[in-house]
C-alpha angles and dihedrals in degrees: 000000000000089000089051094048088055089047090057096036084062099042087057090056090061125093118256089244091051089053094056097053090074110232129230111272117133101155092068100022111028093103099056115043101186103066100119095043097067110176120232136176140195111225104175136047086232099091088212101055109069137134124227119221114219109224082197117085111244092246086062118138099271083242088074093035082050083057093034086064099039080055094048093049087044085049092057097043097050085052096045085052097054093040091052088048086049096049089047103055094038080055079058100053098043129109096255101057095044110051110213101031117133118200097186102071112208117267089230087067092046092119091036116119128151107277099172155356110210121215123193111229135205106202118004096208093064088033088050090051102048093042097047105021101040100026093031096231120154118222103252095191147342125217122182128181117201099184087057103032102237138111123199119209107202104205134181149135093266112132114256091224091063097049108101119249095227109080095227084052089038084055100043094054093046092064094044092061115102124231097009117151119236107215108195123207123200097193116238096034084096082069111019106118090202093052102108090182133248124303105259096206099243099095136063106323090039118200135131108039109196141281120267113243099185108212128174112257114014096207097053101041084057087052090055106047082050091068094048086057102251120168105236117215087192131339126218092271091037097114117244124010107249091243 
């Protein structure tokens, strides 16, 4: 049993990742293949309440029921973590803990949804290129308007193939997208000497922050806008986030 126990005792010290490669041991585990790959299953909707299925025979040597159990007890606790973690953060989203919040949406909003965040720009050409070349957004639709002396530039991540050909239709599905970015446009900005730019929101007075693009693997897409030349404001490593 001691001996066991000190099997057990090392096999806690590895990495889970390390646990689920499946060692080289085949003078304790060569009859029996599937060791690493015990099989569990949640029975119940109550996230505390779960059975664990042995993948050992219960006429196993005690040495494999010693880390059947040590599996089984690594099993719960991985399960009680991620359900405490769970608990805490719905305790943060609930009414009660933030005043104001009402959970029963009025009937009147029922076919709302966010359609669009709209950005002032300066000059199109430099706003086009960072939008479509290094975020990869297609222009959705553009609007001018010449009596007022402003163009819109609807983007967004829709596929091209899927935009309609007629430019009413072209217009209607624009405005039925979700998330797409409204770039404005006041004509003769591009050129004025004396047009310092908008105000971006991340410095005094601080307002508006930013909008979330998600991307598959962070590092590399900073890597990558690096070498297209874009200003950082922080990288992921930077320290602190400017808030």
């Amino acid at each position: 049993m001691a001996a066991a126990l000190s099997i057990a005792t090392a096999f806690s010290r590895l990495p889970l990742s390390r646990l689920c490669a499946r060692p080289a041991l085949p003078w304790l585990f060569s009859s029996y293949p599937s060791f690493f790959r015990p099989k569990a299953k949640v029975l119940t909707t109550n996230p505390l309440k779960w059975q664990y299925r042995s993948p050992f025979p219960l006429s196993y040597s005690p040495t494999v029921r010693v880390l059947d159990r040590f599996f089984n007890l690594l099993q719960n606790w991985n399960r009680l973590r991620s359900f405490s973690s769970m608990a805490a953060s719905e305790s943060k989203d609930s009414p009660a803990s933030n005043p104001g919040l009402h959970t029963s949406p009025d009937e009147a909003t029922k076919g709302y949804f966010m359609q669009q965040t709209m950005f002032r720009i300066k000059d199109p050409k430099v706003s086009l290129d960072f939008y479509s070349r290094v975020l990869g957004m297609n222009l959705l639709k553009r609007l001018d308007f010449p009596e007022m002396k402003f163009s819109l530039y609807f983007m967004g991540y829709e596929d091209p193939a899927c935009v309609p050909s007629d430019a009413v239709e072209r217009t209607v599905w624009a405005f039925s997208q979700k998330a797409t970015i409204e770039l404005t446009h006041n004509w003769g900005t591009e050129s004025d000497p004396e047009f310092k730019g908008y105000h971006n929101g991340n410095s005094d007075p601080r307002g508006f922050g930013h909008i979330g693009i998600t991307v598959d693997d962070t590092y590399k897409a900073c890597e990558r806008f690096e070498r297209l030349g874009v200003e950082f404001v922080k990288k992921p490593d930077d320290g602190e986030d400017p808030f």
